[in-house]
N, C-alpha and C positions, 0 to 999 in steps of 0.2 A: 307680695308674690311676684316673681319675673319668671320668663322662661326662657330655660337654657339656651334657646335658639333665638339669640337675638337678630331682630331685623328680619326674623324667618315671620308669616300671616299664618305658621302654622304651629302651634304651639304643643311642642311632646311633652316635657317633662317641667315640672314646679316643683321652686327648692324653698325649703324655707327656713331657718336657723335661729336659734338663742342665742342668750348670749356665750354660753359655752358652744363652740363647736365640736363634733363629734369626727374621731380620725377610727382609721381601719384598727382592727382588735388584733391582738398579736399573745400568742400562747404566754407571754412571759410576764402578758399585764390582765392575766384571766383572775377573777377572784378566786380566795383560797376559798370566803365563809362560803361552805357550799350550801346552808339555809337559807344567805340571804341572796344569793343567784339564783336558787331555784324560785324565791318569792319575786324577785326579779325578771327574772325569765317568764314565768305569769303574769308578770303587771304588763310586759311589753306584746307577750301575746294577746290580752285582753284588749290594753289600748290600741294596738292592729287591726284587729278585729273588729271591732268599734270604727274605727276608723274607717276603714274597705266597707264594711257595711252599712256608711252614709249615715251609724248614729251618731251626731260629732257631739251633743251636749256633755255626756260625760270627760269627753277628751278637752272641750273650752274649758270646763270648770275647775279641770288644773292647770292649765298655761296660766303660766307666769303675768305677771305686766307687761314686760317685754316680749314676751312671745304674742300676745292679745294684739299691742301695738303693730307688730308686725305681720300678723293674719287681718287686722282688721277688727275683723267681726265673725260669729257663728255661721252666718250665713255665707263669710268669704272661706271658712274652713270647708264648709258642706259642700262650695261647688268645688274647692280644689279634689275634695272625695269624689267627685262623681268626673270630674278630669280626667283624674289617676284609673279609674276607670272603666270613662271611657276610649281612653288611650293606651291602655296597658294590657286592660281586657282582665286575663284572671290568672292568678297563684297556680303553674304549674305545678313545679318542683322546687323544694325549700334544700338551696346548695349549701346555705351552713346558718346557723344562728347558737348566739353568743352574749352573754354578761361581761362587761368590762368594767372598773374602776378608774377615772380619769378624771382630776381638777376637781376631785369634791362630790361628780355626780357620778351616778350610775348608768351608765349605756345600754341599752338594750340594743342591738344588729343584729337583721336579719335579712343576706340574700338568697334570693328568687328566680324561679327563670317566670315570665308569664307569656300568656298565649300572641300578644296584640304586639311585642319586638322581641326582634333574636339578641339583645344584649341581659345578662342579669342584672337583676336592679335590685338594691338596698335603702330598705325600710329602717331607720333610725331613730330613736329617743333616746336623749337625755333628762334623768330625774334627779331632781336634787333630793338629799336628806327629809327633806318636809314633805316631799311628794310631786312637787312643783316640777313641772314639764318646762325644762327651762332652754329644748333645741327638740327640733323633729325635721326629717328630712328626707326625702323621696327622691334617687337621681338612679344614672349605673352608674355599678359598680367597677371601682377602676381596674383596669387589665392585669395589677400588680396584686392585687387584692387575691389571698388564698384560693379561700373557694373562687372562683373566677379562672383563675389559672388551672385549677383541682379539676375544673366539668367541661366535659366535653362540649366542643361547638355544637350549638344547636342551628340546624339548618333550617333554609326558607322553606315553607311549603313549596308544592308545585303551583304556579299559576301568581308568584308573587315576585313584586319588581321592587328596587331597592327600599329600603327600612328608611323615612324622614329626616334623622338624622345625617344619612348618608347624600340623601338628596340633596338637601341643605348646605351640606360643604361643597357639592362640586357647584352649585347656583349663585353661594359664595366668591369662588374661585373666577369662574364663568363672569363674574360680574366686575369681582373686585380688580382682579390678575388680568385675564385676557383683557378687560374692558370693552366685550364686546356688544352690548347694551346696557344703559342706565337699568334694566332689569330685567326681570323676568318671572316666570310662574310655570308650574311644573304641575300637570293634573293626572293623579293615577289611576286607575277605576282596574282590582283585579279580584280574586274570589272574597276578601278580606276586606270590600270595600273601595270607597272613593275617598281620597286624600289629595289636599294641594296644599303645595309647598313656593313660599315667591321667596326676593330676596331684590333688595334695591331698590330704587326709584321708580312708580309709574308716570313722572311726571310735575307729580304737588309735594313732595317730598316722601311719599308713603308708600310702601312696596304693592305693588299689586294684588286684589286679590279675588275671586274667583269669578266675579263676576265684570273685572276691569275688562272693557271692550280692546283690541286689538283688530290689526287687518287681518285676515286668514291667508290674505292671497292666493295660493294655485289650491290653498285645498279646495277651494271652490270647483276646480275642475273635476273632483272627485263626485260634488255635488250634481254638478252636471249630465256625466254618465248614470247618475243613479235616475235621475232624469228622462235621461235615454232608454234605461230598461224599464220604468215604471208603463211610461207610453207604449212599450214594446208588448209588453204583458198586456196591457190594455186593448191590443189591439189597433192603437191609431198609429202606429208605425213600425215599420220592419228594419233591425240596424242592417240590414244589407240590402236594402234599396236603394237605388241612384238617389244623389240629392239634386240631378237636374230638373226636375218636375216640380221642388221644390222651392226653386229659387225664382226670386219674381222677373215678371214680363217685363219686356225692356229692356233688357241687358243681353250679353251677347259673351255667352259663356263657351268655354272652347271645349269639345267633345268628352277633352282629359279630367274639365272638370264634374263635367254634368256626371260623368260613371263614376264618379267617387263616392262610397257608402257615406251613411251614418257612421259606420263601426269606424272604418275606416278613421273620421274626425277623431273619435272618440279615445282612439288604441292611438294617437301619433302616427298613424301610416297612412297618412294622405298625401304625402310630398309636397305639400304645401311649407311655404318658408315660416320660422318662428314669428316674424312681425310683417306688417303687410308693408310694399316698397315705396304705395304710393306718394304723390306730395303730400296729400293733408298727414297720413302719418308722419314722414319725414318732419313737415312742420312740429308733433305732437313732440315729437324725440326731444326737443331744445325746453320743453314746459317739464316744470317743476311739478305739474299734474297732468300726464300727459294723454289720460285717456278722457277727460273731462269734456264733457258736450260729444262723443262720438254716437255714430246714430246705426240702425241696422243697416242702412239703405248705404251707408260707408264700409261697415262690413263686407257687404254682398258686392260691394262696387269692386273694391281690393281685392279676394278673392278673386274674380274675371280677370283681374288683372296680371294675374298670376301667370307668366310663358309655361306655355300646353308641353315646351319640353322640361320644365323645371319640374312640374306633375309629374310625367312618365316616367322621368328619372330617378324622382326620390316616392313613387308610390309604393305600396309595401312594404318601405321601410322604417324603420321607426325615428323617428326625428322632432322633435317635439315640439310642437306648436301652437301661440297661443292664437294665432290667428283663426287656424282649426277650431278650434274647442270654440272661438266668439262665432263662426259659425255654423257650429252645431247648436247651441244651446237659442242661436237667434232661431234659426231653420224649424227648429222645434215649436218655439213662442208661435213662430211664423205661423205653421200649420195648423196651432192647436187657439188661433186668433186672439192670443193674449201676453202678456206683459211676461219676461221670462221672469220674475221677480213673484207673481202671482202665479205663473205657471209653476212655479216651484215649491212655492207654499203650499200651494192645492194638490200636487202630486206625490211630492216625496214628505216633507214636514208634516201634513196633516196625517196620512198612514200612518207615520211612526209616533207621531202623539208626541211630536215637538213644537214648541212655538215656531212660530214663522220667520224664517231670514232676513235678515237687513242687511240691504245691500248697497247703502249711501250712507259717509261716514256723518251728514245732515241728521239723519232718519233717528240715529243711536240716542238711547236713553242714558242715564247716568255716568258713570267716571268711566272715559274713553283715556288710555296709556297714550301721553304723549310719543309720537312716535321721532325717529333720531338718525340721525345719516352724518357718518365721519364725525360723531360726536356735537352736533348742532341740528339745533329740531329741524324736521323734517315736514310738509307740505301734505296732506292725509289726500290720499287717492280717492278721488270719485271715477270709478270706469264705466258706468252709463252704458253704452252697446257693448263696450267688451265685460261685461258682470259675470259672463258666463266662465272665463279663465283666470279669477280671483276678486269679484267683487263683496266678499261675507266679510262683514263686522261680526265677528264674535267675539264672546270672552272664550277662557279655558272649560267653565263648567258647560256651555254649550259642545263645544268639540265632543266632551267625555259622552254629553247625551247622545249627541248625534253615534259615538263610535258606540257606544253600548246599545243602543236603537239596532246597528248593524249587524255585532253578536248577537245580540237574541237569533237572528236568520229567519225569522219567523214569513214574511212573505217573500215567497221565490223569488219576483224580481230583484232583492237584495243580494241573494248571493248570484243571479246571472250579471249584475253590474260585478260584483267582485269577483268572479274567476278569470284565470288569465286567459290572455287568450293570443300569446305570442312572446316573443323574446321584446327588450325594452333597452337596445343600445348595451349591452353589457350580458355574458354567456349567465351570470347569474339574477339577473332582473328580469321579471314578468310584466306586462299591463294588461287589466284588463278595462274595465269601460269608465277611464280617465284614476282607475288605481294603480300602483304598482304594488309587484311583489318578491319581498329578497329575503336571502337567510340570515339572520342575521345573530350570530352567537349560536347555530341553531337552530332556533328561530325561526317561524314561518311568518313572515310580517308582513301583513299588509299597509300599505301607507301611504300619504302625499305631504308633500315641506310645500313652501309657501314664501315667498319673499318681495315685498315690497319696499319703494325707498326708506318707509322707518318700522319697516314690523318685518319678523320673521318667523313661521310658525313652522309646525312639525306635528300630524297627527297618526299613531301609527295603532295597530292592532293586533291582535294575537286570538287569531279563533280558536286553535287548538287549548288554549291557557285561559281563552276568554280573561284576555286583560286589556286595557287598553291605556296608553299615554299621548298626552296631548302637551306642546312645550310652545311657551308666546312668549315673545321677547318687541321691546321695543327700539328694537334696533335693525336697520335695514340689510337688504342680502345675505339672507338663507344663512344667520350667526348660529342659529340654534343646531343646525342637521350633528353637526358629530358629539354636541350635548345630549342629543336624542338618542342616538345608536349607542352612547356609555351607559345612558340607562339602561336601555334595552339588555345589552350584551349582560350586564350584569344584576344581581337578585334574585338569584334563581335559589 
């Protein structure tokens, strides 16, 4: 057994064949005996049936030798039934079935539409004279194929993002064509379920898969703001209170800064610049890891550092900043006397009944995607004081819990992090507390990309559709963002 998606971690469809192969039925090669098609047409409905309903011993008992050889065993037929499915789902509508004469054996064909993909799919046996099951074969049906061309499109539900095999080509392409990472992985989660789809190299030669670790980078700033509203709701802080009060003794913050909210950090409207000017940064910019050993007390130092007219001129506006977001998310830890690493686990991760964050590429368990920069591995980021603006190791099946933790909307402070709460650099983009929000096909998406020197990631949402897609690539500078928007825009 193989499946038709090669190189794909996600496997749709198993084919499996005798030694005669089985071609599309054509009115001109219909049999005349119309007794021994109708006893035909019976044996293929029975053995269907049989089949789809997981009893497979009467179906082994007549495969051939060569069919045996090539299922295996009873037990490799039984799971290929319970495959078919569980991926197929169930027998809508029967678009045409049909007895053929071809090479000696008897054909039995019969395509379907089923519930679990929008393409129709043909159910075939081949029986020899003796009885012998000498070819059987589960795939779609080709676009040339009568009935096929005969039934109308069957459309996606609402609330559903493209069909796996379509996923699989453009991850293909994306990988093979553009060559914009050695790989990737595609995690869907909509009313129909959670599916991931990889395609390429994580690294050891083997495509990624759901649980391969990846850098998140900026979605972390997503995490952050949820952060912000969990303590908000909590009561231990107001997002519209000065963060002068906040910041420690010692230092000598200039009036511009001390009036700058929480919200403010959180929404990009603090007029602070995207990286901080000082030397030690400057130094960080030349390392190949460059936020490595930075400390809060370097945060907070950088920030003061900041000209009181550089603030008044770009506050309010939206500008994005990762220096902001490192500290807010410190400012928080600060207040709340603990680790933001801890602080986060215990605020937002534990509420929603996720495991806990890792936020040092040290920390991570099992097969971490090597990650890739201009086609040569790339150096794994440890950000230490800045964690707050992209420090998450995650795989994709993380992302998906985390965005479906957020669907539910079940504790108010989730949705007060995710409403917007101002324009975001463009007439049709929103932020709200470190999310954005755009239309997209549509579309009401919520979302944050991610980009680090070898990882780039894309986690995006659909409250109205409750769907959500999460896209990791092992390849540096935000490769994934218009692989992410093709899904989006399209599968409906």
């Amino acid at each position: 057994m193989k499946s038709l998606l090669k190189n794909a971690t996600v496997t749709f469809l198993l084919c499996m064949a005798g030694a005669q192969g089985a071609k599309a039925a054509s009115d001109e090669n219909a049999t005349r005996d119309v007794d021994a098609a109708d006893a035909a047409l019976a044996d293929g409905r029975k053995l269907t049936a049989s089949f789809l309903a997981g009893d497979v011993a009467p179906v082994w008992a007549r495969f051939s030798e060569q069919m045996r050889a090539v299922v295996g065993s009873p037990e490799g037929l039984e799971g290929f039934s319970k495959q078919v499915r569980d991926e197929l789902g169930s027998e809508d509508e029967i678009l045409d079935e049909r007895v053929i004469e071809e090479g000696g054996l008897r054909i039995y064909r019969r395509v379907a539409r089923w519930s679990g993909v929008p393409m129709p799919i043909a159910i075939t046996w081949a029986v020899a004279p003796n009885g012998r099951i000498d070819g059987f074969q589960v795939g779609p049906a080709p676009p040339e194929d009568p009935a096929v061309s005969a039934a109308p499109e069957k459309p996606l539900p609402p609330g559903r993002l493209p069909d796996t095999p379509d996923v699989a080509a453009r991850l293909q392409a994306f990988v093979e064509n553009a060559g914009a990472a050695p790989g990737v992985i595609v995690g869907l989660a909509d009313r129909e379920g959670v599916r991931f789809v990889a395609w390429g190299d994580a690294g050891d030669g083997k495509a990624p898969d759901a649980d391969t670790i990846f850098e998140a980078g900026s979605i972390t700033k997503g995490l952050t703001g949820l952060l912000l509203a969990r303590m908000a709701a909590a009561g231990d802080v107001d997002p519209g209170q000065p963060i002068g009060p906040m910041l420690p003794s010692g230092l000598d913050p200039s009036p511009e800064l001390e009036a700058l909210t929480l919200e403010m950090l959180a929404t990009h409207r603090s007029g602070l610049p995207r990286l901080a000017s000082g030397p030690e940064m400057q130094a960080r910019m030349t390392s190949d890891n460059p936020y490595a050993g930075s400390t809060p007390g370097e945060i907070f130092a950088d920030a003061v550092r900041v000209p009181a007219e550089t603030i008044a001129s770009g506050r309010g506006n939206y500008a994005y900043s990762n220096l902001g977001m490192a500290l807010l998310g410190q400012l928080l830890a600060r207040s709340a006397n603990q680790s933001y690493e801890t602080l986060l686990a215990e605020r937002v991760f534990a509420p929603l009944e996720l495991a806990p964050p890792v936020l040092a590429p040290g920390d991570t368990e099992g097969r971490r995607a090597v990650g890739h920069q201009a086609g040569k591995p790339a150096t794994p980021w440890r950000l230490d004081a800045y964690a707050p603006t992209g420090g998450w190791q995650a795989s994709a099946r993380d992302l998906l819990e985390l965005a479906q933790a957020l669907l539910a909307d079940e504790p108010g402070w989730v949705s007060d992090a995710l409403r917007p709460r101002g324009a975001a650099g463009a007439p049709d983009i929103e932020i709200g507390l470190g999310w954005h929000h755009a239309k997209i096909d549509d579309r009401n998406v919520v979302w944050h990309n991610g980009g680090t020197a070898g990882s780039s990631s894309f986690l995006a949402m659909v409250p109205e559709e409750q769907l959500a897609l999460a896209v990791l690539a092992n390849g540096g500078g935000g490769v994934v963002d218009q692989l992410a928007r093709g899904l989006l825009a399209s599968g409906r």
